[in-house]
N, C-alpha and C positions, 0 to 999 in steps of 0.2 A: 421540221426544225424544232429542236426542243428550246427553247427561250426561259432559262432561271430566272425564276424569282426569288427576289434577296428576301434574306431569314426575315421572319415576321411576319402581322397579319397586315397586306393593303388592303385598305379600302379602295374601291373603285369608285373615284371622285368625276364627274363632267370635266371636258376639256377646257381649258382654258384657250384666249386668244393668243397669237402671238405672229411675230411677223419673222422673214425669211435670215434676219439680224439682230434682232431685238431680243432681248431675255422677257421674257414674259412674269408677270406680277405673283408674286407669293400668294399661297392657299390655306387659310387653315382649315386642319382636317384629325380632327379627333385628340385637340389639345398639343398638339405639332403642330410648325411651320416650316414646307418642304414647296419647293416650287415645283408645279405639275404644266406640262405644255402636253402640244402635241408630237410626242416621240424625241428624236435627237435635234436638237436645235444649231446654229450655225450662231455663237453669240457673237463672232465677230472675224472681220477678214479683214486684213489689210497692210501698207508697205514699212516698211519702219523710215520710208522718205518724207511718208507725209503727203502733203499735195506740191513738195515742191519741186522742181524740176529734174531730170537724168540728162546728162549727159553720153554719149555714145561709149560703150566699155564701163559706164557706172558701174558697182558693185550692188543692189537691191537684195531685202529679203522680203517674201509675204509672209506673213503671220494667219494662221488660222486658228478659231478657239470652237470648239463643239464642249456640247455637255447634253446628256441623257434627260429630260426634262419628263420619258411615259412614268407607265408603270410596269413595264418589265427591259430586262438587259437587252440590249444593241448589241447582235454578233456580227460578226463576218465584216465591219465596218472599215472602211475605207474612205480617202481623199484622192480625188484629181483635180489635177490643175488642166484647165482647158483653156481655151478664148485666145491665145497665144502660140504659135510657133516653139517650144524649146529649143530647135536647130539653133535660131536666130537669137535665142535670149545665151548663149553661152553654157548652154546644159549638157548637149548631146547626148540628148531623148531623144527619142522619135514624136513624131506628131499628136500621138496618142493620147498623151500628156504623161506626167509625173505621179507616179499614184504614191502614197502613204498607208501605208498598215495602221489603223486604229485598234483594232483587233474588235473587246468587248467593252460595252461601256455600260457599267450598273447604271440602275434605276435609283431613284429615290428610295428613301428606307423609313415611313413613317413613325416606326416605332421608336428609331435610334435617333430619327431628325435630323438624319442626313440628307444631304440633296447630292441629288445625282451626281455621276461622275462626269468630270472635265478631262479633256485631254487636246492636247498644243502642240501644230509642227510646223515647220516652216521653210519652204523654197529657196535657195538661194541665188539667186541667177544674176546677170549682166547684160546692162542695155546696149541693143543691138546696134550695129555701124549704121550710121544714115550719113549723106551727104552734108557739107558744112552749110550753114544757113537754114535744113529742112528742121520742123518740127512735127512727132505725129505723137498723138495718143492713143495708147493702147489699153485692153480692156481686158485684162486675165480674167479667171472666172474660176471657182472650186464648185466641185460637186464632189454630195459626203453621199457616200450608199451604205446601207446597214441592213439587217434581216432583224423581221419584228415581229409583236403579236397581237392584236387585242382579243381582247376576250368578253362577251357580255353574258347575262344572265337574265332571265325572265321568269318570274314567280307565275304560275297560271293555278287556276281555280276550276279543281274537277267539282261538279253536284252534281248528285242522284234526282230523275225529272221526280218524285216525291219528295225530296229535298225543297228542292227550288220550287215547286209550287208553295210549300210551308211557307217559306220564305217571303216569297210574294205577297201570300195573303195576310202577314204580320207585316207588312210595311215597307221589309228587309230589301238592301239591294249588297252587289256585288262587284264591288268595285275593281277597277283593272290597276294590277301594280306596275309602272313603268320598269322599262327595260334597263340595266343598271351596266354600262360599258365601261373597260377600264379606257386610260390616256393613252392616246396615240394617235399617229396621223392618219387610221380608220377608223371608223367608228361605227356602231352596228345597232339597230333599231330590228325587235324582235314583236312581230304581233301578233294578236291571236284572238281578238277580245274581249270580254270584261270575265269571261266565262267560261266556260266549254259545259255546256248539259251532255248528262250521260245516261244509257240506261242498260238492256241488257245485251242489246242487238247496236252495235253503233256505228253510225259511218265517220266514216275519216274526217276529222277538220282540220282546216287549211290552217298551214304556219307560213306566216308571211317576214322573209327575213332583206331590210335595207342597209345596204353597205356603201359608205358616204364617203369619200375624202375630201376631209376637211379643209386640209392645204392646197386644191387644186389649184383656187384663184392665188395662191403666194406662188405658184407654181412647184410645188412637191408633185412625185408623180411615183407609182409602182411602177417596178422595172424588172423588162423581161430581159432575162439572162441566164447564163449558165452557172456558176459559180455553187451558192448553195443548194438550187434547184436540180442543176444538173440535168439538163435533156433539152427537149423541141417541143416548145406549145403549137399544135398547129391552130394556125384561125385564133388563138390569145394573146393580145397583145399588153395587155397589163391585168397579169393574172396575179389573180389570190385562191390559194386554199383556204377553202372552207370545211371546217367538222361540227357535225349536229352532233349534241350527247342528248341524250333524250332518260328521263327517269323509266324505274323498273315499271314495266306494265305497258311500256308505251312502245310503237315501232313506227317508222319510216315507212309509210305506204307506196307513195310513189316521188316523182320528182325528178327530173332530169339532172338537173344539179344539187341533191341531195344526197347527204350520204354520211355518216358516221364513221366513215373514217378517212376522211376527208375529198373532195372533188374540187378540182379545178374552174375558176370562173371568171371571165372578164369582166374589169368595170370598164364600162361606154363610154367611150374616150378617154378612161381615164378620171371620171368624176363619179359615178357610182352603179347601184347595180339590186338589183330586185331578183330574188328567188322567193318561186312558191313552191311547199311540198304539202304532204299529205300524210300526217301524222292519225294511226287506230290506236286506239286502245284495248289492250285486249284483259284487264282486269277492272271494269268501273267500279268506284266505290259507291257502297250503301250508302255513303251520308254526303258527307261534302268533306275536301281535301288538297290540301294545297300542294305543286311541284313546281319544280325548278329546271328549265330548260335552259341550256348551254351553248353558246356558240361562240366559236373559235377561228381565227383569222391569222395565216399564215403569209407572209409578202415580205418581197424586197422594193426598200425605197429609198427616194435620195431628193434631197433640196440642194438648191443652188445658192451662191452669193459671187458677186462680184466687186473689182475696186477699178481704179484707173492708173496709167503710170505712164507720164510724159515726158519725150525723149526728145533730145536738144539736140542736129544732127554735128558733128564738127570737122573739122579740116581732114581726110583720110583716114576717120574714126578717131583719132585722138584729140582728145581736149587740149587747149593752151596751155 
């Protein structure tokens, strides 16, 4: 999945909180104010009745509002409507539900001080016949899916073991630079740490990379499908591609689910996921030298929101 990112430099800012409905609070990030969430948000669902009552044959509309809250574009995105029958709401859909083309939805644009894009669609349907005197309430539901990306980056710190002895014995240490992840609803912790000593003969050290979703408990969730992915994860059930870029000098030793050009990997129920591999180095430097290690995250996901909509039943479906 190629995911653009809009003209400009982002920064890759920490996620902000935010809930399954709620807009999440504005961020300043480099003398702009851009709101940054985790990925595409759901700012609002709901009927243009209100909370007040339908009668059988009402006319209703839902409303749904999304807006791109990471920091890269939402493609392939989509709306369904679930939780409901359409047979029975006046639609003549199948059960399925109703889905809406969202298509792409930019990111925020820190440079320009734009905030992501928004985009609104909305259901029309009619409350179903119930008997005169019954009243039930029902519980539609929207689920938004989109294809995304994060991206993190990790500074590491090569030294020559005569380096680092110098070092030592003035005082000196070597500090570990956290892992820098863009916005999104994964998030990816890269470690390795404070160091790697090098010298002429070297064995491999471990790259330990954690992949979190953050929205579990709002209930967001990777979703396996066909659509952008296209095929059969066998034994994956909420898989994500993963790619290691690794700087010159450096290779992928070993690793099951390692790989540079991307390998597929499940997160454990859907809340996250630990890979170790085994990065050599095959040029160490004489002195000491800083690189930058890359990892890249490829998935489809979707959050839910729902509303309520209360149906009055009347005499042979029609109202007085």
């Amino acid at each position: 999945m190629a995911a653009r990112i809009p003209s400009g430099v982002k920064s890759l800012a920490f996620l902000l909180t935010l809930s399954a409905v709620v807009l999440v609070s504005g961020c300043t990030n480099g003398g702009n104010t851009v709101s940054y969430g985790k990925g595409v948000i759901i700012s609002s669902f709901e009927s243009d009745m209100g909370s007040l009552a339908l009668e059988s044959e009402d006319e209703v509309s839902l409303m749904l509002k999304v807006q791109n809250q990471g920091e890269v574009d939402a493609t392939n995105a989509e709306a369904m409507l679930i939780g409901i029958d359409l047979n029975e709401w006046g639609t003549g859909y199948s059960w399925t539900g109703d889905t809406k083309d969202l298509g792409t939805l930019l990111a925020p644009d820190p440079q320009s001080n734009t905030e992501g894009q928004t985009k609104v669609v909305q259901w029309n349907l009619e409350a179903p016949i119930l008997p005169s005197g019954t009243e039930f309430t029902y519980e539609p539901r929207v689920r938004v899916f989109y294809d995304y990306q994060t991206k993190a980056n990790k500074p590491i710190t090569l030294v020559d073991v005569d380096e680092l002895r110098r070092l030592i014995q003035q005082g000196k240490t070597l500090p570990s630079k956290a892992t820098r992840s863009s916005a999104g609803p994964l998030s990816v912790e890269i470690r390795t740490g404070d160091f790697v000593k090098t010298q002429s003969y070297d064995d491999p050290f471990p790259l330990n990379i954690f992949i979190t979703n953050d929205l579990w408990e709002s209930g967001g969730s990777v979703y396996e499908g066909s659509g952008y992915y296209g095929g059969y994860y066998e034994n994956i059930q909420y898989p994500v591609r993963v790619k290691i870029t690794l700087p010159e000098g450096m290779r992928l030793e070993s690793g099951e689910q390692c790989s540079t050009s991307g390998e597929w990997v499940n997160l454990w129920k859907g809340k996250s996921s630990e890979i170790t591999c085994e990065v050599r180095i095959d040029n160490p430097p004489d002195f000491r030298v800083e690189k930058l290690i890359q990892v890249e995250l490829e998935y489809r996901f979707f959050m839910d929101a729902s509303t309520t909509l209360r149906v009055i039943g009347t005499e042979e479906g029609f109202r007085y």
